[in-house]
C-alpha positions in Angstrom: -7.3 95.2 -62.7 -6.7 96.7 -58.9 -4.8 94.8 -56.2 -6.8 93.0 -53.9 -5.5 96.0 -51.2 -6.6 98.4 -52.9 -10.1 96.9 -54.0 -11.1 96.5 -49.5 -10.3 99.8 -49.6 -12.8 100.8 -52.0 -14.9 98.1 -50.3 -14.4 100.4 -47.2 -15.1 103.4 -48.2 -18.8 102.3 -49.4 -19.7 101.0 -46.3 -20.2 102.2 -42.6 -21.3 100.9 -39.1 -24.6 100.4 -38.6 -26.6 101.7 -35.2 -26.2 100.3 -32.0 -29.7 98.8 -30.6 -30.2 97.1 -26.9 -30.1 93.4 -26.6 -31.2 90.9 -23.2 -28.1 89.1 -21.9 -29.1 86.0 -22.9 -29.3 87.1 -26.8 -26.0 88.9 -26.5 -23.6 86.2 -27.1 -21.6 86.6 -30.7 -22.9 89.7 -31.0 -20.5 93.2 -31.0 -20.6 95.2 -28.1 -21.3 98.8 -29.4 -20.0 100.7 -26.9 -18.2 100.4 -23.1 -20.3 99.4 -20.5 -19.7 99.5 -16.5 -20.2 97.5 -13.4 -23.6 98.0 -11.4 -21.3 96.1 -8.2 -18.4 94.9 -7.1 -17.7 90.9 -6.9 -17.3 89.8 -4.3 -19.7 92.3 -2.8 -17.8 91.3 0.5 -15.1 89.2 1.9 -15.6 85.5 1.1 -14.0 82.3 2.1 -12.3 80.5 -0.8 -12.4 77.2 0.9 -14.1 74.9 3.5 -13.2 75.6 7.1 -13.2 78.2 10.6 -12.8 81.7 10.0 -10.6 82.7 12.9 -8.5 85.9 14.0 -5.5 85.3 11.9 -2.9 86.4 14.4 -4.5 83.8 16.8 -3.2 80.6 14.6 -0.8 79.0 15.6 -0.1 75.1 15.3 -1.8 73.0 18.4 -3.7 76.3 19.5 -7.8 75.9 20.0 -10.9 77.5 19.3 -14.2 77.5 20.2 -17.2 77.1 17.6 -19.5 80.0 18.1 -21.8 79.7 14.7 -22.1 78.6 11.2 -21.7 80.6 7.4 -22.6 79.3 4.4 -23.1 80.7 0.7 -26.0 83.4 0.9 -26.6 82.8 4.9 -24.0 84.8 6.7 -23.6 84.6 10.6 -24.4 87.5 11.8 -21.9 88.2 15.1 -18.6 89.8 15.7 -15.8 86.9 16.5 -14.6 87.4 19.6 -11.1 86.0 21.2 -10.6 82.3 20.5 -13.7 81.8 18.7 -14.0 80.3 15.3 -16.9 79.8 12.8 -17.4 76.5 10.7 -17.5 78.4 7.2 -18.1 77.5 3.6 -17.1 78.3 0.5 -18.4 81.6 -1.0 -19.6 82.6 2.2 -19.1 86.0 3.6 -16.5 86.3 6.3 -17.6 86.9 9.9 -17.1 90.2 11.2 -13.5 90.4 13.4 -12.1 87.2 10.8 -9.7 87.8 8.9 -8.3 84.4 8.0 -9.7 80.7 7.2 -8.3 77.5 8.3 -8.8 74.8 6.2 -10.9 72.1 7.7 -8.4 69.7 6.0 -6.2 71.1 9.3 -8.1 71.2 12.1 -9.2 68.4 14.5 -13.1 69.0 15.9 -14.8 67.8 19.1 -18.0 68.8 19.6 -17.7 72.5 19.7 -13.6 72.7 20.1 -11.5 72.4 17.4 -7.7 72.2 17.1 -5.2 73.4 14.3 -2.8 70.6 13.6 -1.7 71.5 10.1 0.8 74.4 9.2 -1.2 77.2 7.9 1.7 79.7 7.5 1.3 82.3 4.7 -2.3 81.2 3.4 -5.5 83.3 4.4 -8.0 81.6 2.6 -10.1 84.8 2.4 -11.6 86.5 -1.5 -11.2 89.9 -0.8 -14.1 92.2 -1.6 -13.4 93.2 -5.2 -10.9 91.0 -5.7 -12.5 90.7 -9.5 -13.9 93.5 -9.9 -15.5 96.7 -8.6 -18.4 99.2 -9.3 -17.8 101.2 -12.3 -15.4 99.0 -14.0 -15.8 98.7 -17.6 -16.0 96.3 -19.9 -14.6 97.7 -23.5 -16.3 98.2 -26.6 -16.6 97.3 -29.5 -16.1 93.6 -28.9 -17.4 90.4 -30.0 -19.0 89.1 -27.3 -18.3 85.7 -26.1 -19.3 83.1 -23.5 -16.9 84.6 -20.5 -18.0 88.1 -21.5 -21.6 87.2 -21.1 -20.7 85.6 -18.1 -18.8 88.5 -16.8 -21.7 91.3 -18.0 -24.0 88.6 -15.6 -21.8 88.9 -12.9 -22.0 92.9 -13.3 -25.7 92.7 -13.2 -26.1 93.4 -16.4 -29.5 92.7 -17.6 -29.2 94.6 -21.3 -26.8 95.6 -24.1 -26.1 97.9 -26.3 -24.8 96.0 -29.6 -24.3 96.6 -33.1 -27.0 96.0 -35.0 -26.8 93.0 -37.5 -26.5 93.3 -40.9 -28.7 92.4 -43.2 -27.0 90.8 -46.6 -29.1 89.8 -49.4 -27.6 87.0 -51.6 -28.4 86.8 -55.1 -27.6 83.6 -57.2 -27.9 84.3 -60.8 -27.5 81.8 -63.8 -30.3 79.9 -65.4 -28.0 76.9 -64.7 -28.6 76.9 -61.3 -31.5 74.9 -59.3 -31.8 74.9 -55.4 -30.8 71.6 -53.8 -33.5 69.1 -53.1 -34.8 70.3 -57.1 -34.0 67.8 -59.3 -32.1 69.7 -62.2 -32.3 69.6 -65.6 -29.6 67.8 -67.6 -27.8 70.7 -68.3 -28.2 72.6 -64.7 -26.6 72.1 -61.6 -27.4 73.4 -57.7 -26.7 76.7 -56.4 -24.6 76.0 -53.8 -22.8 79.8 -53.4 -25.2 81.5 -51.3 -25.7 78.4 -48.7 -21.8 78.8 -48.1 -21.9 82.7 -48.1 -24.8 82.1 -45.8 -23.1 80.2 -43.5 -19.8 82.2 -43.6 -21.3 86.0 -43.2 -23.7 84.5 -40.4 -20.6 83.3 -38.8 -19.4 86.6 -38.3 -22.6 88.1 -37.4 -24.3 89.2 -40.1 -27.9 87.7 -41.0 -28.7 86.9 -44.4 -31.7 86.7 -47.0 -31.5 83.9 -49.7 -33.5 85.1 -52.7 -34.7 83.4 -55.3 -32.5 82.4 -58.2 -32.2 85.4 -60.9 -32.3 83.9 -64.5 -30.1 85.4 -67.5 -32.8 87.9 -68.2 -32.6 91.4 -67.3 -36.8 91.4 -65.3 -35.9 88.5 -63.8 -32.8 90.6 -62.0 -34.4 93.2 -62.1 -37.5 91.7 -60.2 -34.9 89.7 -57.7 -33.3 93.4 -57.3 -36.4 94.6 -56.3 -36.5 92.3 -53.4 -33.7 93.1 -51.8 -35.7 96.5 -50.8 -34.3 97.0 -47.2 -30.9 95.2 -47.1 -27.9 96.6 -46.1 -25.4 94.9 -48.6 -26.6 93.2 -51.3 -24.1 90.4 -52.8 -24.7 88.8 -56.3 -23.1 85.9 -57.2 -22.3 85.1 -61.2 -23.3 87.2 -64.1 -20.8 89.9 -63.1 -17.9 88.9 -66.1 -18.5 89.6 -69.7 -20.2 87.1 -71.2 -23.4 87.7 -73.4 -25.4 86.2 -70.8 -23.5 88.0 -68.2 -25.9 91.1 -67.1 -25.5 91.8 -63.5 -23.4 94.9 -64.3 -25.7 96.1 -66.7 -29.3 95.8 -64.7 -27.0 97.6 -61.6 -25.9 100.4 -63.9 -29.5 100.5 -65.5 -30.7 100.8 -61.5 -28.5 104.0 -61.5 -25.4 101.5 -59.6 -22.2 104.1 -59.3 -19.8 101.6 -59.7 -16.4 101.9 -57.6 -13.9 99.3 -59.2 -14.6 96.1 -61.8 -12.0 93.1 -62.3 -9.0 92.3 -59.4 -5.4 91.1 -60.1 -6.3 88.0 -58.2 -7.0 84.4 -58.4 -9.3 82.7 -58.1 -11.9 85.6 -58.2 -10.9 87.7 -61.1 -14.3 88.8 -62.3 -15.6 91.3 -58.8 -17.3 94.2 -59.0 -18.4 96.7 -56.0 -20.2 99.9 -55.8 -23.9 101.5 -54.4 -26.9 101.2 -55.8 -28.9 104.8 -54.1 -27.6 104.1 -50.3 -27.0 100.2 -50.8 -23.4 98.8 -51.1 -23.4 95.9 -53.4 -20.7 93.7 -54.8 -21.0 91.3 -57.4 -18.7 88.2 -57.0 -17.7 85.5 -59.6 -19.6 82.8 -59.8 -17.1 79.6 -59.7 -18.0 78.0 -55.9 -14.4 78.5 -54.8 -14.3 82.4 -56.6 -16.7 83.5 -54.7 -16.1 81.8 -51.4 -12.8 82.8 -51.3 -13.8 86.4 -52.2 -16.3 86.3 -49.4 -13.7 85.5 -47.3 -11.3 88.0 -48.5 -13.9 90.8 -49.0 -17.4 90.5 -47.3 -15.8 89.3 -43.9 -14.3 92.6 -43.8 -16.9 94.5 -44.9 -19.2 92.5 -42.3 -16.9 93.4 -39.5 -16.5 97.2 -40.5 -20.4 97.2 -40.4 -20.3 95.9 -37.0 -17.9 98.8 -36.1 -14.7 96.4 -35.8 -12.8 98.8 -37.6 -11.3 98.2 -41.1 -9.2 94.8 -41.6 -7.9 93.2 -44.0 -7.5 88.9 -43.0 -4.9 88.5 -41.1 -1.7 86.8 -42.4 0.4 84.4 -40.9 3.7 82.4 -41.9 4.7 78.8 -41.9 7.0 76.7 -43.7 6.3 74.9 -47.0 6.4 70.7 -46.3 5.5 70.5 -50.5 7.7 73.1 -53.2 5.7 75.4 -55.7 6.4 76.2 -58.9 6.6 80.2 -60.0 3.4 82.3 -59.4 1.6 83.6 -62.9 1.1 88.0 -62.5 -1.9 87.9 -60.1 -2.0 87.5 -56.4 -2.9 83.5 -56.0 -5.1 82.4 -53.1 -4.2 78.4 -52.9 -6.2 76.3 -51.4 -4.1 74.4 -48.5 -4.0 72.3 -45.3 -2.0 73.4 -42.9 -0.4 71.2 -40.1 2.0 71.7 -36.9 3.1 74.8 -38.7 3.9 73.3 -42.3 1.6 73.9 -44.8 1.5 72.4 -48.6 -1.0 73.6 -51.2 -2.9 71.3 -53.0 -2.0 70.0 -56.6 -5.5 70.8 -57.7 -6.5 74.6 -57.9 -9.2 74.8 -60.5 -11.8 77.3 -58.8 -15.1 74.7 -59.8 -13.6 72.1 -56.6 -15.7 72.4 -53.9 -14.2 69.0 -52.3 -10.5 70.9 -52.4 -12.1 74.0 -50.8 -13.4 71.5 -48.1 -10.3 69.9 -47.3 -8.3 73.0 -47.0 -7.7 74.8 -43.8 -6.0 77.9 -44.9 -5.5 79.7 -48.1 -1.4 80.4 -49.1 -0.9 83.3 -50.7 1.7 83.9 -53.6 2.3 87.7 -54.5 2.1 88.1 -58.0 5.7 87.0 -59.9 6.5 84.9 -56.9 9.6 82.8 -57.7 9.7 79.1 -57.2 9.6 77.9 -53.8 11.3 74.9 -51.8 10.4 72.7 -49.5 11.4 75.0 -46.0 10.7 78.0 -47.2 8.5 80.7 -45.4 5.1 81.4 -47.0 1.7 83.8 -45.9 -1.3 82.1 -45.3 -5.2 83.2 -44.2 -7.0 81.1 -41.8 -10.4 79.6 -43.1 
């Protein structure tokens, strides 16, 4: 058995980005940026009032002092003269500043009559004005590789950005194995139950940007995986879930090896999710995970979301750890790395009392996984512990 360090390293070394392709704006959004992209303009394109008011001459202010109303600006209708002495224009927001203004006075501080108005508040040390690329100019970039999200797309708008260039998605086929296994809304048989694995690998790859394929259920015969093998023509990852141990009705690792799979590491010193396997099968990466629900959801979580994000050209990562106290003491850790299903809460976390991998309504309730290195020692209640966001 490997570490679970060393077995995303392996994981890593079978896999690689995927091309870049373009993408409309409005289909960008959770997608990865492939690459650095720049400004077509600058915003604002020109000076702008920030508020209701008069653009004036800003040396002209002065408490009590008065100006004359010479024309009106508003959002995409700009006057079009050059202020002279002692004139004002009633401006709005967003509007582009007259030419010869430099400063607007609130009209929350001016008196009007007719077309006079007088300053009566104190408008010391506030202009009022946007300045022309005051958020951004042309050419500025916007950095790749990223995962794109609502303010980005709102920013690459804002740039004039029509198109993107993003990673293109990959495509994972999910194989269920197991003549157990029934899809829900079948009724099963009275010694079957529903495959539930690939609906929450589904739902946790697509997440992260990857699409998937669900295909059908592979029974304990070596055609039927063969046959469902054969339908995963064109992925970019296949993932198999159950069959991969050593059971007699375990064959996943034989029908890959008979496909001429080249194997790259078999069994982890983890829990739960002993039973993994990885490798290629021709130019394919596949990985076979356990079949217990919370094996091979936490291996997904572990393993494929990395592998996901590496093909998306996010760089190689393992999940990322963080600390908090314990609120619940544990007793000492057996010799593999455990995964513990846990809730975590205004920074204290306790594990729950049941860890058996079959407990889909444990997985449900946690928030986190804690994670005890192998031979950990007892713990106490305010002790410091890892954890990995679900």
């Amino acid at each position: 058995m490997i570490p679970v360090s060393e077995a995303l390293d392996h994981l890593f070394r079978i896999v690689s980005p995927l091309s870049a392709e373009t993408a409309p704006l409005r289909e960008a959004a959770g997608r990865v940026l492939a690459e650095t992209v720049t400004s077509n303009r600058t915003q604002p394109p020109f000076a702008a009032s920030a508020m209701d008011g008069y653009a004036v001459k800003g040396q002209e202010v002065e408490r009590d002092c008065m100006f004359k109303v010479v024309g009106e600006a508003a959002a995409g209708h700009a006057w079009g003269g050059i202020l002279g002495a002692g004139q004002a224009v009633r401006i709005f927001t967003g509007a582009p500043l007259p030419a010869g203004s430099d400063c607007v006075v609130i009209q929350e501080d001016v008196t009007r009559k007719d077309d006079l108005i007088t300053v009566t508040g104190d408008t010391r040390g506030a202009t009022h004005v946007r300045p022309a690329g005051g958020d951004f100019h042309h050419g500025d970039p916007l950095t790749g590789p990223r995962v794109l999200n609502a303010s980005d797309v709102a920013l690459l708008a804002s740039m004039n950005i029509a198109s993107v260039p993003v990673m293109r998605r990959p495509v994972v086929a999910l194989i269920s194995t197991g003549d157990e296994l029934v899809m829900p809304g079948e009724t099963p048989g009275p010694d079957q139950i529903i495959a539930s694995n690939t609906f929450g690998l589904a739902a946790m790859l697509e997440a992260h940007g990857a699409q998937t394929r669900i295909l059908p259920i592979a029974r304990d015969t070596k055609p039927s995986l063969q046959q469902t093998f054969e339908l995963a023509g064109g992925a970019d990852l296949i993932v198999t879930i159950g069959g991969a141990s050593v059971g007699d009705h375990d064959l996943v690792a034989d029908v890959a090896a008979d496909l001429g799979m080249e194997q790259a590491f078999y069994k982890i010193a983890m829990r739960p999710g002993k039973p993994l396997m990885a490798g290629r099968l021709g130019e394919t990466p596949m990985m076979g995970l356990p079949g217990n629900p919370v094996s091979a959801l936490v291996c997904g979580r572990l393993f494929l979301v990395p592998v996901i994000q590496k093909m998306l050209g996010l760089g190689e990562t393992a999940p990322t750890r963080f600390t908090a106290t314990l609120s619940r003491p544990l007793d000492q850790n057996g010799p593999r790395e455990h995964y513990m299903r846990a809730h975590l809460q205004n920074d204290q976390i306790s594990a729950f009392d049941r860890q058996d991998s079959s407990l889909l309504t444990v997985l449900a309730s946690a928030n986190v996984l804690l994670v005890r290195p192998p031979h950990d020692k007892s713990r106490e209640i305010g002790e410091t512990v890892s954890y990995i966001s679900l």
